[in-house]
SELO-696558 format. One line per 4 residues: number of its first residue (from 1); for each residue x, y, z of C-alpha. Coordinates in Angstrom, 2 decimals. Each point is the difference from the previous one (the first is absolute). Example, Ala and Ser with C-alpha at 12.3 -4.5 7.8 and 13.67 -1.06 7.14 Angstrom:
! SELO-696558
1	12.30:-4.50:7.80 ~ 1.37:3.44:-0.66 $
***
This chain:
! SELO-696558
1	-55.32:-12.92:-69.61 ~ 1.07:-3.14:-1.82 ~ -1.43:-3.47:0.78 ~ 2.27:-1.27:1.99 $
5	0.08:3.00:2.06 ~ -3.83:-0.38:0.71 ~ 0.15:-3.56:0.98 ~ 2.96:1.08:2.44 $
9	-2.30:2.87:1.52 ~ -2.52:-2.12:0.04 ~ 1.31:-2.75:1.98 ~ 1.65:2.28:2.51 $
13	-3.27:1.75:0.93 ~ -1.14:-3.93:1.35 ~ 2.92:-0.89:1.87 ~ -1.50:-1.14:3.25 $
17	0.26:2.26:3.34 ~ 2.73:-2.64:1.22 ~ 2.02:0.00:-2.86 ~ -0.67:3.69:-0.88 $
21	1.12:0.49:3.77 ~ 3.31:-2.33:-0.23 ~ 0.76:2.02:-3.06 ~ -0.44:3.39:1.52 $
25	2.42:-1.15:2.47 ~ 2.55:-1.36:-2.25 ~ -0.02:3.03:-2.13 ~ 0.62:2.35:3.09 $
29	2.53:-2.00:1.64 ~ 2.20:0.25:-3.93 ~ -1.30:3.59:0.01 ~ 2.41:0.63:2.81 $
33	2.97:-1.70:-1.95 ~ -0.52:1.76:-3.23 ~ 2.43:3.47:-0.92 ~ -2.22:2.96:-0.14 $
37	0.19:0.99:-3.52 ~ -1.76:-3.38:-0.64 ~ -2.75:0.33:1.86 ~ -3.11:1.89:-1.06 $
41	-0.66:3.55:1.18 ~ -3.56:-0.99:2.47 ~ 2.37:-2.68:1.46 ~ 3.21:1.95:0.94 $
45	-1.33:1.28:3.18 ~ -0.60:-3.56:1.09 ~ 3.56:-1.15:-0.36 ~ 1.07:1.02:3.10 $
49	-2.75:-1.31:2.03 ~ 0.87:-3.75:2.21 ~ -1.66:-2.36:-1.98 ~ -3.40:-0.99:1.91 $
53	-0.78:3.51:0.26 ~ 1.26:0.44:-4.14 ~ -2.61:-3.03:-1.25 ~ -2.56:1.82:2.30 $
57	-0.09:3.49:-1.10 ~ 1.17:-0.74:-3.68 ~ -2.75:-2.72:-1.08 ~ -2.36:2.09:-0.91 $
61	2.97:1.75:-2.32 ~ 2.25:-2.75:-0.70 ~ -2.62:-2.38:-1.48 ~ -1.92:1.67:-3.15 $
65	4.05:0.96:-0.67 ~ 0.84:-3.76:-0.12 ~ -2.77:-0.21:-2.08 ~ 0.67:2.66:-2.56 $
69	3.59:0.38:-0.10 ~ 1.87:-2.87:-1.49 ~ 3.47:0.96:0.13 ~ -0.22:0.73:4.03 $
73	-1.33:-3.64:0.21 ~ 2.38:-1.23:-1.15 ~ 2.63:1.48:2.10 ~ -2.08:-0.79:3.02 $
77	-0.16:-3.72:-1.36 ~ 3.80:-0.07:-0.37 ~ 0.64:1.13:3.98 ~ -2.89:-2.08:1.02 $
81	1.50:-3.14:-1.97 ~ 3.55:0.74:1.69 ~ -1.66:0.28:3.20 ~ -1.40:-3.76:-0.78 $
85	1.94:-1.63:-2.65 ~ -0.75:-3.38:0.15 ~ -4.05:0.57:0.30 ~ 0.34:2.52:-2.45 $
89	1.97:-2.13:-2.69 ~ -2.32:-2.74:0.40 ~ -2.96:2.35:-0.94 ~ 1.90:1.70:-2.63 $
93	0.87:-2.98:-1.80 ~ -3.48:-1.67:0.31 ~ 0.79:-2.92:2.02 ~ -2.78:-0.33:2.45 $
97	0.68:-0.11:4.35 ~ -2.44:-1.77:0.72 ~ 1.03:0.29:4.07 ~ 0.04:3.68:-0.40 $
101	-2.55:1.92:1.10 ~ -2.56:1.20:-2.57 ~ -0.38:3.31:1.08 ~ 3.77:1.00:0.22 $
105	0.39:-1.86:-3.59 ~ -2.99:2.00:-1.53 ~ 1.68:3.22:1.01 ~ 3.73:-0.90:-1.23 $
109	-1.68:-1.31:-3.49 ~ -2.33:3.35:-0.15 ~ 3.95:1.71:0.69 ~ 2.03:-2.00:-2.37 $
113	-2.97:-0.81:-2.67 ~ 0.93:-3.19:-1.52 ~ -1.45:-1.55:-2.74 ~ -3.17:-1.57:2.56 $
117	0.47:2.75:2.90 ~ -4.06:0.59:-0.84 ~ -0.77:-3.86:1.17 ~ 2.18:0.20:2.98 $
121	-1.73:3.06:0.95 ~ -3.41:-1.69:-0.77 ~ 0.93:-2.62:2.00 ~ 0.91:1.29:2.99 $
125	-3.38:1.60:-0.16 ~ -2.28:-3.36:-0.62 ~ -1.48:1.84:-2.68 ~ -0.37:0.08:-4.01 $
129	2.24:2.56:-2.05 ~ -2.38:1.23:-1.82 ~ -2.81:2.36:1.78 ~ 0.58:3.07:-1.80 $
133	-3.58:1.44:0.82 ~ 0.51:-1.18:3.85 ~ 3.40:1.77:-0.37 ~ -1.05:3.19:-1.60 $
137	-2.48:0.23:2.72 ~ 2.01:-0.03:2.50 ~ 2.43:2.17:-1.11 ~ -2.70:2.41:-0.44 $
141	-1.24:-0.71:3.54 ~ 3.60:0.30:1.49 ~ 0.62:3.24:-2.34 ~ -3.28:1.80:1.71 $
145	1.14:-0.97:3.40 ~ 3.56:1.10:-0.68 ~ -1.63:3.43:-1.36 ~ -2.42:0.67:2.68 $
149	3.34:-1.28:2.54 ~ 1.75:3.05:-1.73 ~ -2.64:2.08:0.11 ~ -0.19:-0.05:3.79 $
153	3.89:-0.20:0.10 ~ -0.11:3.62:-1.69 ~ -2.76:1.08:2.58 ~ 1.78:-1.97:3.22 $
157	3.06:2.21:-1.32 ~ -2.04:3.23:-0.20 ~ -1.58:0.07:3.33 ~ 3.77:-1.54:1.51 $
161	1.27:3.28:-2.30 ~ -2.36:1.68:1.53 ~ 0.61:-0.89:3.41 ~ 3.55:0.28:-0.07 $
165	-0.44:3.85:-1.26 ~ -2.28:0.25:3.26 ~ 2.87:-1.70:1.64 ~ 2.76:2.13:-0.89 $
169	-1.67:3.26:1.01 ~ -1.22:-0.71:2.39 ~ 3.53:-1.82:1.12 ~ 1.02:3.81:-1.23 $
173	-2.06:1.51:2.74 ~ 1.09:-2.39:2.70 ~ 3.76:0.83:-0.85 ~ -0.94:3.29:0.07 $
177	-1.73:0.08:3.52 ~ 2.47:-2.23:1.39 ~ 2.98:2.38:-1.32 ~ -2.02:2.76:2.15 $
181	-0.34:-2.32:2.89 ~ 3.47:-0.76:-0.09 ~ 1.05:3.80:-0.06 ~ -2.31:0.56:3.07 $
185	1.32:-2.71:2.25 ~ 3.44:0.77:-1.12 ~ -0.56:3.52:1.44 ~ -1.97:-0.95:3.36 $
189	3.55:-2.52:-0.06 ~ 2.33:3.07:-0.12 ~ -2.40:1.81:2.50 ~ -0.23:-2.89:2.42 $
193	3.88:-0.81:-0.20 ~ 0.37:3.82:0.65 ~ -2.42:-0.01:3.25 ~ 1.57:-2.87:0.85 $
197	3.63:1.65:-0.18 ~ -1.30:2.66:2.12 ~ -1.74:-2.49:2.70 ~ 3.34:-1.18:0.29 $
201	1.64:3.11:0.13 ~ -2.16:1.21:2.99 ~ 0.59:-3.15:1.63 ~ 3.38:-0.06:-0.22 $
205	-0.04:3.21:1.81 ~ -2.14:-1.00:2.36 ~ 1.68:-3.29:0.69 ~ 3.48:2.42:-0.08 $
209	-1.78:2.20:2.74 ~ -1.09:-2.65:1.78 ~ 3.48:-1.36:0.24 ~ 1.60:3.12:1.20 $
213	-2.44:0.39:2.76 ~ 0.45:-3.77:1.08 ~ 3.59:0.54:-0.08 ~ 0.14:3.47:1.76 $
217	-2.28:-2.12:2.61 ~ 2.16:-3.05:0.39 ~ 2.76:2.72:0.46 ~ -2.11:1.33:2.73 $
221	-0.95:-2.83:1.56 ~ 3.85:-1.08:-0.23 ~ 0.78:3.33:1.93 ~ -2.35:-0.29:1.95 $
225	1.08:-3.86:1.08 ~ 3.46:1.23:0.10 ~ -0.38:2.71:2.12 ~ -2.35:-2.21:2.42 $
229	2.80:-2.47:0.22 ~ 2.11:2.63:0.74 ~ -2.26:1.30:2.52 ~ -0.08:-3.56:1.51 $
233	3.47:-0.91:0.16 ~ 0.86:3.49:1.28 ~ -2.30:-0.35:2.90 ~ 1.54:-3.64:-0.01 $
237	3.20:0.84:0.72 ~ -0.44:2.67:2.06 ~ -1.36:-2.11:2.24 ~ 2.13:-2.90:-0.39 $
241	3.09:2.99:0.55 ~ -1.93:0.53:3.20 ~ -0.44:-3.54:1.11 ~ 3.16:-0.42:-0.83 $
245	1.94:2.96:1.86 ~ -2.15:-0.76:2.89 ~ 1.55:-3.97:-0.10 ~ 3.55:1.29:-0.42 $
249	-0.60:2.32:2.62 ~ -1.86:-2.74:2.85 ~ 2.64:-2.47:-1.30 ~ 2.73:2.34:1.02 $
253	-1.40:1.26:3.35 ~ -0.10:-3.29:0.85 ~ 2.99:-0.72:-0.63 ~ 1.12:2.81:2.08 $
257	-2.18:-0.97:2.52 ~ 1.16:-3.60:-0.35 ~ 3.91:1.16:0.05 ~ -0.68:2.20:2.61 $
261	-1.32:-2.30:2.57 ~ 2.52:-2.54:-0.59 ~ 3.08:2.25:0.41 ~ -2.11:1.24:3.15 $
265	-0.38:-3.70:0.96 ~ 3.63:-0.63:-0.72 ~ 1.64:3.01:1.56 ~ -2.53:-0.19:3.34 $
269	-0.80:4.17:-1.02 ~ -2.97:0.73:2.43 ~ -3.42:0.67:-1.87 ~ 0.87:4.52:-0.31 $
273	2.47:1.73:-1.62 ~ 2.87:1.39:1.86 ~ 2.39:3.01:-0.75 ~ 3.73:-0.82:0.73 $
277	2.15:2.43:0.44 ~ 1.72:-1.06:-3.34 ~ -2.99:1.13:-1.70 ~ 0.45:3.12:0.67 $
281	3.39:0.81:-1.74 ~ -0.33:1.16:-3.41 ~ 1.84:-2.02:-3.13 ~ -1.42:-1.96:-3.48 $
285	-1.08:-3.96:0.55 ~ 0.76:-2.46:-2.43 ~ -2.65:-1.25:-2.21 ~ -1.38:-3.78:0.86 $
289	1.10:-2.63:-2.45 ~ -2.67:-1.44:-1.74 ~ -0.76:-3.20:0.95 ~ 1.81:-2.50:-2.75 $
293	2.82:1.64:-1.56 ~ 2.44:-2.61:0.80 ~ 0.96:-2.61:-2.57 ~ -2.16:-3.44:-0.26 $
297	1.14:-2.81:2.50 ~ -1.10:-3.37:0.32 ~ -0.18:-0.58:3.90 ~ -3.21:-0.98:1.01 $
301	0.09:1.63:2.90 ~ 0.37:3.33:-2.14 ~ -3.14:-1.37:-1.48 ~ -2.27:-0.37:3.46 $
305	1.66:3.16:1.30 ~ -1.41:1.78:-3.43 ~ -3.50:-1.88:0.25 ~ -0.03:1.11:3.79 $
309	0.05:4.04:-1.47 ~ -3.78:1.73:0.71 ~ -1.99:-0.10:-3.10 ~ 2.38:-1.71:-1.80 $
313	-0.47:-0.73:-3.97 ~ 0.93:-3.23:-1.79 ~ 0.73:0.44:-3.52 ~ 1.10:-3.56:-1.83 $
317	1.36:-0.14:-3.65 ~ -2.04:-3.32:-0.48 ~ 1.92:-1.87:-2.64 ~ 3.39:1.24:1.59 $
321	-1.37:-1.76:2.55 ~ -1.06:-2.88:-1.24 ~ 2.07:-1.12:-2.38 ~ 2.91:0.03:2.67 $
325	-2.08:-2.70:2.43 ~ -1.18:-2.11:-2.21 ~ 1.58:0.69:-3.54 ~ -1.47:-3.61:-1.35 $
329	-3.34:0.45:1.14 ~ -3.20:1.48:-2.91 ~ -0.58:3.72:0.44 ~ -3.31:-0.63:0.93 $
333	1.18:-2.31:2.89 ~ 2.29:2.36:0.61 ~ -2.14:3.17:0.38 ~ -2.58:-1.88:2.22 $
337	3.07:-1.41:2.40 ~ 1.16:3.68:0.38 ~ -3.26:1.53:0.92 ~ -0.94:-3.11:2.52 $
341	3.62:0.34:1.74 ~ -0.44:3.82:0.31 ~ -3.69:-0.57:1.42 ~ 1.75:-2.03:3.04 $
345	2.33:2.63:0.59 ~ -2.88:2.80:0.07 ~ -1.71:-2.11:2.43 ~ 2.99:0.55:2.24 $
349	0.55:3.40:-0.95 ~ -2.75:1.94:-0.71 ~ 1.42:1.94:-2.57 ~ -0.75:1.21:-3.33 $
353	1.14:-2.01:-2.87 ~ 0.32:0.52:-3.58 ~ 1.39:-2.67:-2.66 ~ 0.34:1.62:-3.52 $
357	0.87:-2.77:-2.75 ~ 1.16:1.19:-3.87 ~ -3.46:0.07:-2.44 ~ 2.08:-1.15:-2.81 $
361	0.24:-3.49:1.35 ~ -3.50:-0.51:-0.47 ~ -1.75:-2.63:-2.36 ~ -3.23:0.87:0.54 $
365	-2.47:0.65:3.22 ~ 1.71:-0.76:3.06 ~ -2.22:-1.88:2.50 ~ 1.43:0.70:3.57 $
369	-1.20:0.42:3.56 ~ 1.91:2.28:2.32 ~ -0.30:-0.98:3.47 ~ -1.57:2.97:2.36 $
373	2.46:3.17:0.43 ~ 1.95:-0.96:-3.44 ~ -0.29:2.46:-2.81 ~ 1.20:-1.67:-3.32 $
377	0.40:2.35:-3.43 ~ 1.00:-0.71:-3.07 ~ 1.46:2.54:-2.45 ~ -1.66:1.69:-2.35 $
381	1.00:-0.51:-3.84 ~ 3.45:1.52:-0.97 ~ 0.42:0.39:3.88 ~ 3.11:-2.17:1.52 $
385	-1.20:-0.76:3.94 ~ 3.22:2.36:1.17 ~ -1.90:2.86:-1.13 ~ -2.94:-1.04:1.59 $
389	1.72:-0.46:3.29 ~ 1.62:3.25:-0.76 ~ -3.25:1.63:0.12 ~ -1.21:-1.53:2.74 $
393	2.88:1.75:2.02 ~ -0.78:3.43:-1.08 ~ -3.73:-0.77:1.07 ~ 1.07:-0.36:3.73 $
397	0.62:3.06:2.18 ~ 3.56:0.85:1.07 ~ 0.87:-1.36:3.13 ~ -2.20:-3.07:-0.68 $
401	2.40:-3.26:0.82 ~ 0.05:-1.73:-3.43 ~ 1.80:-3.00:-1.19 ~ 0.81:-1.32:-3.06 $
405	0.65:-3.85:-0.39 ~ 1.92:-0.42:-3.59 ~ 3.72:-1.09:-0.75 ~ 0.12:2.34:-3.17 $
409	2.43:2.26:0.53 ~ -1.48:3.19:-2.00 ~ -3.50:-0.06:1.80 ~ 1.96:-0.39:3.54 $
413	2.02:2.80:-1.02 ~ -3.02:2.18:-1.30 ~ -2.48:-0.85:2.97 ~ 3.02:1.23:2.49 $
417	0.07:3.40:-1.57 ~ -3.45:-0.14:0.31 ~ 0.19:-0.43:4.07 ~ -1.08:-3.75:-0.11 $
421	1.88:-3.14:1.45 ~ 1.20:-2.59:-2.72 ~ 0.43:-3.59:1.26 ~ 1.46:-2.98:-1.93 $
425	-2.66:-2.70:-1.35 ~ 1.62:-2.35:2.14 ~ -0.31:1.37:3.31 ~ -3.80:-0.18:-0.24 $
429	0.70:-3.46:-1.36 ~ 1.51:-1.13:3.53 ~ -2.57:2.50:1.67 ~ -2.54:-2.49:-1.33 $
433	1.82:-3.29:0.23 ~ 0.12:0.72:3.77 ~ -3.87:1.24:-0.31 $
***
């Protein structure tokens, strides 16, 4: 080693642990900045590293290279004096900062070595240059630690080698057993999801069963509901049909009766039969005309004659009615004047009375109150009221005096045929102006 080359080594083994420190961390920082194939072989796997963690792990690498290896100083002075050119020129060229700070100019002057880079260095350490046995000391102080720090590096790294060996198999082992674990649940999986197909299997039969019996009971029960209705409105009707036949028949006796005693009244006949010698002579009798098969007339005293009849049977077209007296008048105050006048008149009469207004002229519920001996129906949906009345025809017995009060020509026509009496809506009109 020449002379120089010993004062240089000599000087760098005292740089103080600040400056040594500040010139660690330069170096590093350029280390990163440098192209590979000029950087030292120890050092390449540094270059990559960010640069706090670089100067950390590298210092115990990077300096004795800085030390020893000239030509890699030199590049790392070059990036180190771009990286802080006007600090850097200043200690290149000598000229002395005095409002720098020691410590960072010690390190750029240990970089750069100018001509005095040994007195800056000494400088920023308060101490003389010259200590060679102090220095030599130290360095052989610092070299044991470094070799008994490498010696336990080497052991650290055997038992971590060792470790990690353990590590691996028995990471092997654990792979192993949990590849075996894996298999087994994967196979009590597939048998579960199989049971559990066949759970739900069987309970979709049962459920299936279950709904075929519910449903062949409902069907039952339906059946069974049907034919109880059936049951019901058969004995029902039977004995409304009895009730029924036994009021046509007691209305018409008394009619008879009624008729009878007034043409007995009338014609002064003594209470018993008699046979007249007429009687006796053989020959076919005419049948009697049933009571109403004239045309409609208007005479009110047509009207009292046909009131006057035994058991006699009102039938009204309502509206007909209605709309003829007072056209102007609300249907409401128009149904309720109808009923009231015909209430009067059953007073007088005693007879039975029926009004039958059209359903379709409804709004909604109809609030009425039919005096005593008035019977007031509306038709049904899709019904017209001269079907209604119709009907109420057919329900009487023949020979039953019926009369029909409406000035439509087709139902006065159609209740005729039937055996009734049809009377124009304004003969009951007068009937009850004079009531």
């Amino acid at each position: 080693m020449t002379e120089a080359g010993t004062a240089a080594s000599s000087a760098a083994t005292t740089l103080p642990e600040p400056v040594r420190q500040r010139v660690l961390t330069l170096a590093a920082h350029a280390l990163g900045q440098l192209p590979a194939s000029d950087i030292p072989a120890p050092l390449r796997r540094f270059a990559s590293f960010a640069p706090a963690k670089r100067a950390k792990l590298s210092a115990s690498v990077l300096g004795p290279i800085l030390e020893t290896d000239d030509h890699f100083r030199r590049l790392t002075a070059f990036e180190v004096r771009r990286e802080h050119p006007e600090l850097g020129d200043a200690v290149a060229d000598g000229v002395a900062v005095p409002a720098a700070d020691p410590v960072e100019v010690a390190a750029l002057a240990y970089l750069l070595r100018p001509d005095d880079w040994e007195q800056r260095v000494a400088a920023a350490a308060q101490v003389p240059v010259e200590n060679p046995r102090a220095d030599e000391e130290a360095v052989n102080r610092l070299a044991d630690q470094l070799d008994q720090a490498r010696t336990e590096t080497r052991q650290v790294r055997e038992r971590l080698r060792e470790q990690v060996n353990e590590l691996k198999a028995e990471n092997v082992t654990l792979r192993r057993k949990l590849n075996e674990a894996r298999q087994r649940i994967t196979g009590l999986q597939t048998e579960v999801e199989q049971r559990t197909k066949e759970a739900e299997s069987a309970d979709e039969r049962v459920d299936a069963a279950r709904a075929e019996v519910e449903r062949e009971l409902r069907k039952l029960r339906t059946r069974i509901t049907e034919l109880e209705a059936v049951e019901h409105a058969a004995r029902r009707t039977a004995g409304q049909e009895r009730e029924l036949a036994s009021t046509r028949t007691r209305l018409l006796l008394d009619t008879v009766l009624e008729a009878a005693s007034g043409l007995r009244r009338e014609l002064a006949l003594p209470p018993g039969g008699e046979l007249r010698p007429a009687d006796t002579v053989a020959g076919s009798e005419p049948d009697a005309a049933p009571v109403g098969r004239t045309a409609p007339e208007d005479d009110p005293a047509l009207f009292d004659e046909l009131l006057a009849l035994p058991q006699v049977h009102l039938i009204i077209d309502g509206y007909n009615v209605t709309k003829t007296a007072w056209p102007n008048s609300p249907l409401h105050s128009q149904r309720q004047r109808l009923v009231t006048a015909l209430g009067a008149l059953v007073a007088q009469r005693r007879i039975e009375v029926t009004v039958v207004f059209d359903g379709a002229e409804l709004s909604g519920p109809v609030q009425l109150n039919p005096p005593r001996g008035v019977r007031v129906r509306f038709s049904p949906a899709g019904v017209i009221a001269d079907e209604v009345i119709r009907q109420l025809v057919r329900a009487e017995p023949p020979g039953r005096p019926v009369v029909v009060v409406s000035t439509d020509r087709e139902v006065a026509e159609s209740i005729i045929k039937l055996g009734a009496r049809a009377l124009s809506a304004s003969s009951l009109t007068a009937r009850i102006a004079r009531t």
